[in-house]
matplotlib code that plots the C-alpha trace (Angstrom):
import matplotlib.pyplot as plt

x = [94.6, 98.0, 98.2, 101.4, 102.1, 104.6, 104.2, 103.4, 100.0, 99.8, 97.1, 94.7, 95.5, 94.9, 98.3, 98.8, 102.2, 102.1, 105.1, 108.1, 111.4, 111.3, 111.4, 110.0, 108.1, 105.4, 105.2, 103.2, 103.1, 102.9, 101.2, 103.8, 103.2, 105.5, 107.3, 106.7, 105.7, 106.5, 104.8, 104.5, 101.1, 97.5, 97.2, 98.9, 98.2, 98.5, 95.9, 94.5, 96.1, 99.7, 98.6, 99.0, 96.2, 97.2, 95.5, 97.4, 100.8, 104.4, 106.2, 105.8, 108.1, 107.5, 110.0, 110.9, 109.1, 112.3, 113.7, 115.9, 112.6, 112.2, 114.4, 112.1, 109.3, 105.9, 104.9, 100.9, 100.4, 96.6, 96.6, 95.0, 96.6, 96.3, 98.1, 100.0, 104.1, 106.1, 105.5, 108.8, 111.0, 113.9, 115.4, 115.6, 117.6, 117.1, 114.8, 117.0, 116.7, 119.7, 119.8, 122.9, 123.2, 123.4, 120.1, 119.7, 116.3, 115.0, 111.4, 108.7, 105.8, 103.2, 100.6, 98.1, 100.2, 102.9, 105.8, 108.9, 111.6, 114.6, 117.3, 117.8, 121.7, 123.4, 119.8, 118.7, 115.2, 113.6, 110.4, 107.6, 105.0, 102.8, 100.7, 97.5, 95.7, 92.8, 92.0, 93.3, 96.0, 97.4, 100.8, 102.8, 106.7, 108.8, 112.3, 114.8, 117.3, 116.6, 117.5, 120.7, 124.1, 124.4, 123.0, 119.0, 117.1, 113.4, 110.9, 107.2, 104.5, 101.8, 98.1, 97.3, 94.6, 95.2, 93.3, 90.3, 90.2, 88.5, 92.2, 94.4, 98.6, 101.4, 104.4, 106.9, 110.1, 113.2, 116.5, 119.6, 120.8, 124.6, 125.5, 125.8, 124.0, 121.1, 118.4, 114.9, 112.5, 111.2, 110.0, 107.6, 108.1, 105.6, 107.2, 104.8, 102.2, 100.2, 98.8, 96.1, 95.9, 96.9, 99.8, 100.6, 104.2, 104.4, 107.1, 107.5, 107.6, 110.5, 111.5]
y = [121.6, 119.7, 116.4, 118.0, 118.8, 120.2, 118.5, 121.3, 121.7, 118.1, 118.0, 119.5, 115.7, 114.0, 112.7, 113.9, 116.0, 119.4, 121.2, 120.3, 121.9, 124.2, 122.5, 119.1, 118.2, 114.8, 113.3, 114.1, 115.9, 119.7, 120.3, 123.0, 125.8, 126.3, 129.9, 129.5, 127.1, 127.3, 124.9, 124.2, 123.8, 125.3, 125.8, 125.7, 127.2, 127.5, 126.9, 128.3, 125.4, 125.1, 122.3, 123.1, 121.8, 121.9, 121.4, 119.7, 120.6, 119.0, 119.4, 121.3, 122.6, 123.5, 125.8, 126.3, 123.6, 121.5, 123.8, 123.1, 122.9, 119.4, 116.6, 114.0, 114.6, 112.9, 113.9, 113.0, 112.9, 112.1, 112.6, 111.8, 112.4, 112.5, 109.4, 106.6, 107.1, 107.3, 110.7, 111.6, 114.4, 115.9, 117.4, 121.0, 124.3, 127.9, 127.7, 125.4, 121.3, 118.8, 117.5, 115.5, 111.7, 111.0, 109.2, 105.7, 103.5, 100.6, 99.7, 96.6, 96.0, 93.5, 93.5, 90.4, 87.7, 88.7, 90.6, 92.1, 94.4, 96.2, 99.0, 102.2, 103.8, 107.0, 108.7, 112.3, 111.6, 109.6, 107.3, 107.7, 106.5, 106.0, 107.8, 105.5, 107.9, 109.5, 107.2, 108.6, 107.2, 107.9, 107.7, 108.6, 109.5, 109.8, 112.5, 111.6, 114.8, 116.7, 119.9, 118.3, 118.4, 114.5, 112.3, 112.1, 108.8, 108.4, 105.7, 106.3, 103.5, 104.5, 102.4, 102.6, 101.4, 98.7, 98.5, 97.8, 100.2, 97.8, 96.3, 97.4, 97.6, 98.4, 100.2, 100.5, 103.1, 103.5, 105.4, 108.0, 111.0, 110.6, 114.2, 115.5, 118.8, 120.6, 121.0, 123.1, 121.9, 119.4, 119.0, 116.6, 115.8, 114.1, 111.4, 112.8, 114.1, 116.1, 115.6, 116.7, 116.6, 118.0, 117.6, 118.6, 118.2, 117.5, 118.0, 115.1, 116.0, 114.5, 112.1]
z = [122.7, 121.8, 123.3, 125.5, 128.7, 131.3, 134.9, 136.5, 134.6, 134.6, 137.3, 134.1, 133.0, 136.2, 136.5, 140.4, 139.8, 141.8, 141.0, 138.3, 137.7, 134.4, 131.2, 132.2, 129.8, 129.5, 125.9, 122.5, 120.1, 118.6, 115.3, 113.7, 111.2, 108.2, 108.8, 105.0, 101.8, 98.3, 95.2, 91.9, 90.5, 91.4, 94.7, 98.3, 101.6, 105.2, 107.3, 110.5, 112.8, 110.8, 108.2, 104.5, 101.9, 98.2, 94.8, 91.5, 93.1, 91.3, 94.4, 98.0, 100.2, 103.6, 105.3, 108.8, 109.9, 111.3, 114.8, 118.0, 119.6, 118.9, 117.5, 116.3, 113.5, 112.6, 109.1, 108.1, 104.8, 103.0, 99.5, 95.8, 92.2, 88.5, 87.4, 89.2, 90.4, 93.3, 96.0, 97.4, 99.8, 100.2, 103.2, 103.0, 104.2, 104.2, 100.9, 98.9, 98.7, 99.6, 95.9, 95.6, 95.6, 99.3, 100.2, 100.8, 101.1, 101.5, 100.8, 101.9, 100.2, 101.1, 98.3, 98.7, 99.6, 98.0, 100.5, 97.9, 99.0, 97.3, 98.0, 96.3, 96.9, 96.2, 95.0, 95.3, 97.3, 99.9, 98.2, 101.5, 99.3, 96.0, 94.2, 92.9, 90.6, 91.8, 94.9, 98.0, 100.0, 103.5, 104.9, 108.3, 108.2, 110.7, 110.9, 112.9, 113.5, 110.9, 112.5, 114.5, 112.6, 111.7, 109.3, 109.3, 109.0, 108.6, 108.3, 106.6, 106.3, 103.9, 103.2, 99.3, 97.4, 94.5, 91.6, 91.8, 94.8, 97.6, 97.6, 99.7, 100.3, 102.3, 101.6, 104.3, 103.4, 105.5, 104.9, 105.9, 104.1, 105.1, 105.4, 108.9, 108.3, 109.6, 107.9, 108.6, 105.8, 103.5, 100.4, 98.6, 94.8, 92.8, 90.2, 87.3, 87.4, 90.2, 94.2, 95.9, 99.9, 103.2, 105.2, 108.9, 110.5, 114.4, 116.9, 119.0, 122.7, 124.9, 122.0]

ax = plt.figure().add_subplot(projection="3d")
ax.plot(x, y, z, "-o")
ax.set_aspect("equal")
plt.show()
């Protein structure tokens, strides 16, 4: 069961409502299927509850997964790969990706004790996180407006492994694609190499 809820099923919950006006909706969130996905590499597909595993992939895009029906995002990302370089998206619309030089980011790092930073302008991706090779990494991003006709901002925070892999870092990415356009889908680019993982996009309830 999605952790969602309309008050007037909220008493399943225990939260004492008996009746609500239509629409009224409690917060969470919606684990979304992909109307459709398209990849480069060995293997991609859809599974049983909307998430999408793939195998040695160069990029994946996820269609249809951005709606009126919500206008925030949570994109969960876990993931291995074949050599070490940067994992990043681009918004996406009716099967084609916004390619052009209008994303801007800004990146925190805090490896050991060392916290760095830097900004990346007029680029044709977001960075959301790292590849390290064949240890496996994790990472949360957050869409905000995708689907609405106005500049989209996001923020992901992804835990890697350093080298040697009982090391651990952060890498925190925030940034705006300027146009004011809607977009429906996403897709995720590896720098070089390939990426192994699963990832499942949610529609965030009331948000």
């Amino acid at each position: 069961m999605p952790l969602v809820a309309t008050r007037g099923g909220a008493s399943a919950f225990g939260l004492g409502w008996s009746a609500a006006g239509a629409g009224e909706e409690l917060g969470g969130m919606v684990l979304l299927t992909p109307t459709s996905i398209t990849y480069t590499g060995t293997s991609a597909s859809i599974g049983a509850n909307g998430s999408v595993e793939f195998t040695a992939c160069l990029s994946l895009s996820l269609n249809g997964v951005f709606s009126a029906d919500y206008d925030n995002y949570m994109v969960s990302i876990r993931h291995l790969g074949s050599t070490n370089d940067a994992l990043n998206a681009r918004l996406r619309s009716s099967g084609s990706d916004a390619s052009a030089t209008n994303y801007v980011w800004q990146i925190l790092r805090a490896d050991g004790v060392t916290v760095d930073g830097a900004r990346f302008s007029t680029q044709s991706e977001f960075r959301i996180g790292s590849i390290i090779g064949n240890l496996r990494s994790g990472l949360v991003c957050n869409f905000f407006g995708p689907y609405l006709a106005q500049p989209t901002a996001f923020r992901s925070v992804s835990a890697e492994p350093d080298t040697p892999s009982d090391n651990a870092r952060i890498y925190d990415n925030a940034g705006t694609h300027s146009l004011s356009t809607s977009y429906d889908g996403l897709s995720l680019i590896c720098g070089a190499g390939n990426f192994t993982g699963l990832v499942s996009v949610y529609g965030l309830v009331g948000a």
